[in-house]
C-alpha positions as a printed NumPy array, in Angstrom:
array([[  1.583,  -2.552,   2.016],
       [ -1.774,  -3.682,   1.566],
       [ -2.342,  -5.789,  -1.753],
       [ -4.226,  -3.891,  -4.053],
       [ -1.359,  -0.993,  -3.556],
       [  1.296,  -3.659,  -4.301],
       [ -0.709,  -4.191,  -7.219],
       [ -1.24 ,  -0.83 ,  -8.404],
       [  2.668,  -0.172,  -7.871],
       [  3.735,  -3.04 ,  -9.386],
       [  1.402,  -2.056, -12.84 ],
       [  2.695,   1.553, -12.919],
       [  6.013,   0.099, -12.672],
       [  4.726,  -2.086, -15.899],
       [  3.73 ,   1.039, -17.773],
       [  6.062,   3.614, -16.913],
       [  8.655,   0.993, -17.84 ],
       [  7.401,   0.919, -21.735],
       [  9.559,   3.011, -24.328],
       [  6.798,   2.847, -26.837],
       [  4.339,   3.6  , -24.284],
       [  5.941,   6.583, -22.792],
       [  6.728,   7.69 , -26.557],
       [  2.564,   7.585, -27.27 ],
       [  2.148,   9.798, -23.704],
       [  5.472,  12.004, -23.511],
       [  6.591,  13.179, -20.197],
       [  4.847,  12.525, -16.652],
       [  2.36 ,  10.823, -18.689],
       [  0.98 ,   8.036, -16.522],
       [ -1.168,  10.247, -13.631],
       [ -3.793,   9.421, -11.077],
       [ -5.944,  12.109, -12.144],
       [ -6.484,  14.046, -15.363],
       [ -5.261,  17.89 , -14.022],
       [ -5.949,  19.564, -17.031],
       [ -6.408,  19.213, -21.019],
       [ -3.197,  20.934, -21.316],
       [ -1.822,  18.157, -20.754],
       [ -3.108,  15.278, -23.099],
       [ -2.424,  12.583, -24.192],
       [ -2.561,  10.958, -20.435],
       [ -3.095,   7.458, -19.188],
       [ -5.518,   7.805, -15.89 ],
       [ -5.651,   5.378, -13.29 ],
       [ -9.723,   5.067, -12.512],
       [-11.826,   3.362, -10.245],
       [-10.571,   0.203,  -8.19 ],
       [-12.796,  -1.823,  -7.099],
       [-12.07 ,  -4.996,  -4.583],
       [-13.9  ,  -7.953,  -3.394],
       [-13.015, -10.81 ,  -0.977],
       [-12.508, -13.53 ,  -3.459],
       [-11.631, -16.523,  -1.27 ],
       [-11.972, -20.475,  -0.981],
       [-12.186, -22.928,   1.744],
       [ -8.816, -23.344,   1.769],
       [ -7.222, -19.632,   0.267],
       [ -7.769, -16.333,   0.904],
       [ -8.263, -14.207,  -2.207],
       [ -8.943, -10.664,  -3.178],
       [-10.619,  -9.854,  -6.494],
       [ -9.696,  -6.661,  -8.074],
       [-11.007,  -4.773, -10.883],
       [ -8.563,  -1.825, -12.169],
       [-10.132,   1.174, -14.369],
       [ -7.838,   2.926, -16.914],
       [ -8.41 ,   5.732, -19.118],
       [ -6.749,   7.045, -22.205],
       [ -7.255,  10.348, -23.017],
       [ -6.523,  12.465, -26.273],
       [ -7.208,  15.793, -27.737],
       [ -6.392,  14.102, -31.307],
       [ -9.086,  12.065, -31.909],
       [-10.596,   8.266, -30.745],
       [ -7.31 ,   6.574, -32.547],
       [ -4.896,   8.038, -30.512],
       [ -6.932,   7.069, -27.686],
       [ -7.528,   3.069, -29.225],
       [ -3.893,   2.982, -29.618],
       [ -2.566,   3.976, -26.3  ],
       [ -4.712,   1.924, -24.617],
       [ -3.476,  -0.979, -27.299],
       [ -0.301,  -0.705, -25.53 ],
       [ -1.941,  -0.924, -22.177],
       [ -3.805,  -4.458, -22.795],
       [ -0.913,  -5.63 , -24.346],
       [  1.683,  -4.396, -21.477],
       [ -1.143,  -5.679, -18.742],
       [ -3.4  ,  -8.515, -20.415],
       [ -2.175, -12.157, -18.529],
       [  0.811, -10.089, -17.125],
       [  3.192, -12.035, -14.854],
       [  3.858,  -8.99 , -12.365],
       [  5.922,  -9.534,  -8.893],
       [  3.975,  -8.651,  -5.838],
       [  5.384,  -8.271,  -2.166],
       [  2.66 ,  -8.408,  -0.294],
       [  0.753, -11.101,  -2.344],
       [  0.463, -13.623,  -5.062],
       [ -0.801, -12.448,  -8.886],
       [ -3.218, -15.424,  -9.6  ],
       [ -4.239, -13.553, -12.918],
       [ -4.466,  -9.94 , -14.941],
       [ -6.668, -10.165, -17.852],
       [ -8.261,  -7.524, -19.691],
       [-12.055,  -7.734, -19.697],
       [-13.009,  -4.423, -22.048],
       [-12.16 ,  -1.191, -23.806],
       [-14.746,   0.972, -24.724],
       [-14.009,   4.338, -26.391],
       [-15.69 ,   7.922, -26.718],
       [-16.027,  11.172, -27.157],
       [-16.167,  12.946, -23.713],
       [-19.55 ,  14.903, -23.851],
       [-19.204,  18.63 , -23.828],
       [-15.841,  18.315, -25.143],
       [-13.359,  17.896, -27.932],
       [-11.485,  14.804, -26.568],
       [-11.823,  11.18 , -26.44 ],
       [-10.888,   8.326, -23.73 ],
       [-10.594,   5.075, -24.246],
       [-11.705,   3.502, -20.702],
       [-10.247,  -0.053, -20.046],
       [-10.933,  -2.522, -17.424],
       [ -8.698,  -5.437, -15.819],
       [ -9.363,  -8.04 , -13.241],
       [ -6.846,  -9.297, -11.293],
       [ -6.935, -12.458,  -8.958],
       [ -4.667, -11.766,  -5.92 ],
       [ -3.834, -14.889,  -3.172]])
């Protein structure tokens, strides 16, 4: 499995694992894609982003992971599911197969309302260090 899948596997695992998260989302509520707004509150995986991110003497991959909360509430449901997120994620020690985690750390949340719309996301972005 290539490493940034490993990755991506091993933080769904991470998520879908959380009681308080899944009690913020409900049901199937960790998706790749946002289907419909039926369906909200929803934690997106985004963009993912990777760079060759070695040394001399290591390989390395650089990866930078996009998340999005949505909500048809309002901007706090969307602040506090992705709360959950950073704090499930931020300097997580996750197991790999395929590679080493060097690092996971949480570089920003920004939230909105989605133009044209009546919902809000919260979008969040992580890099990780992979060797």
């Amino acid at each position: 499995m290539a490493p940034v899948n490993d990755l991506l596997q091993a933080v769904h695992g991470r998520l879908s694992g959380d009681a308080a998260l899944a009690a913020l989302l409900g049901p199937d509520g960790i998706v790749d894609r946002r289907r419909d707004a039926g369906t909200l509150p929803r934690l997106v995986t985004g963009a993912v982003e990777t760079r060759a991110y070695g040394t001399a003497s290591e390989d390395g991959l650089e990866c930078l992971l996009d998340f999005e909360a949505w909500s048809a509430t309002g901007r706090r449901e969307a602040e506090e599911i992705a709360a959950h997120v950073r704090a499930l994620l931020d300097d997580a020690d996750l197991a790999l197969a395929s590679a080493r985690l060097v690092s996971l750390a949480h570089r920003r949340t920004a939230s909105r309302r989605a133009a044209g719309t009546r919902f809000y996301v919260a979008e969040m972005r992580f890099r990780a260090v992979l060797e």
